[in-house]
C-alpha positions as CSV (number, residue, x, y, z in Angstrom):
1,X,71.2,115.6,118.5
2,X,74.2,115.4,116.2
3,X,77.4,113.8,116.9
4,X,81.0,115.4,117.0
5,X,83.2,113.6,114.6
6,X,86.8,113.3,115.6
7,X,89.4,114.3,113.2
8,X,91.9,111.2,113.4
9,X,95.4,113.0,112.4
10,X,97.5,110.3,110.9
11,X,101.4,110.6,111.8
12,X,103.6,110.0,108.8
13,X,107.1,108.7,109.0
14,X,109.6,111.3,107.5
15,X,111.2,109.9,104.5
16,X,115.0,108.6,105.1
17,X,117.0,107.0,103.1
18,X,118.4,104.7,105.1
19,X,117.5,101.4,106.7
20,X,116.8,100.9,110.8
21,X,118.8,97.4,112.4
22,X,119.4,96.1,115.4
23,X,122.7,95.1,115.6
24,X,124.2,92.2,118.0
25,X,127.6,92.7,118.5
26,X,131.0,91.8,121.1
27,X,133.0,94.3,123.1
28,X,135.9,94.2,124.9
29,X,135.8,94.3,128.3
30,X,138.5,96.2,130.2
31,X,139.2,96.8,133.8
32,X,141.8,98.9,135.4
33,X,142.0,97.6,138.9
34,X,144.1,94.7,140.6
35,X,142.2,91.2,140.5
36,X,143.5,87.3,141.7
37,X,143.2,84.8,139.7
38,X,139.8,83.6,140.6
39,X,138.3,87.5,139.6
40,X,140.2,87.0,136.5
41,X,139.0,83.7,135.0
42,X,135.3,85.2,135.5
43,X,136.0,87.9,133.1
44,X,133.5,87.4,129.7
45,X,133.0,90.1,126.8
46,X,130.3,92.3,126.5
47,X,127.7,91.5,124.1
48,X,125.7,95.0,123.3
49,X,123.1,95.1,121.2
50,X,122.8,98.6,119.0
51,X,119.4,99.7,117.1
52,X,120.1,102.4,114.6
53,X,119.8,103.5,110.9
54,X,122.7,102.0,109.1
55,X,124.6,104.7,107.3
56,X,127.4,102.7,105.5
57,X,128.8,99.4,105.4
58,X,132.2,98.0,104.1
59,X,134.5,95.5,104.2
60,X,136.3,96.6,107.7
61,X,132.9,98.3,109.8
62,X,129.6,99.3,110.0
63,X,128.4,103.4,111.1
64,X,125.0,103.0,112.8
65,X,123.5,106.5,114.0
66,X,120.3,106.5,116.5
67,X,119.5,110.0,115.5
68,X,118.8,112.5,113.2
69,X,118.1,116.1,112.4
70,X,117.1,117.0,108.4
71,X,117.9,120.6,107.5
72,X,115.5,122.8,105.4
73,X,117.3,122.5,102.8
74,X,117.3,118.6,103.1
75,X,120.3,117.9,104.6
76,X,121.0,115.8,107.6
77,X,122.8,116.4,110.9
78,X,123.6,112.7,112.4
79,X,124.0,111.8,116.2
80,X,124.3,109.0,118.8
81,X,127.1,107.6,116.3
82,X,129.0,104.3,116.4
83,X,131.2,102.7,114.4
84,X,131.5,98.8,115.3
85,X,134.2,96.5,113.6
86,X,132.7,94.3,111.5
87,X,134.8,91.2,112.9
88,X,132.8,91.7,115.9
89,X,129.3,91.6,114.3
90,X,127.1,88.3,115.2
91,X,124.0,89.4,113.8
92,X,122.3,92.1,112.1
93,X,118.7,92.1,112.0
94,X,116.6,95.0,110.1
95,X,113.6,96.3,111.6
């Protein structure tokens, strides 16, 4: 009786050259609508947290983007963009 061997098919990441985070971060917080005093004492900021591959950093901002498409020809397409103010940035931790 022989046995069947299983051909394990090993999934390689694609090659990017850029770095993955996850990015802690604090928002504004708006709200159109009519509130008393009470409503408007309870208001806090938003704290979001962002994972994404960091595509530039400066002085002023960071540009995270979640996902990508790479063209034949090796160019990349970038989406799920955001630009966060770097003021607003509590931590940034790469993963």
């Amino acid at each position: 009786m022989s046995k069947k061997r299983r051909r394990v098919v090993q999934q390689v990441a694609p090659v990017i050259p850029y770095i993955k985070y996850r990015v802690h971060w604090i928002d504004i917080l708006s709200d159109s609508g009519w509130a008393d005093e009470r409503e408007f004492n309870r208001m806090r900021l938003s704290h979001p947290v962002n994972e994404g591959w960091l595509y530039s950093k400066d002085k002023y901002s960071i540009k995270l983007f979640a996902s990508y498409d790479r063209e034949d020809d090796g160019a990349f397409t970038f989406g799920d963009r955001t630009m966060i103010p770097l003021s607003c940035v509590k931590k940034m931790v790469r993963i």
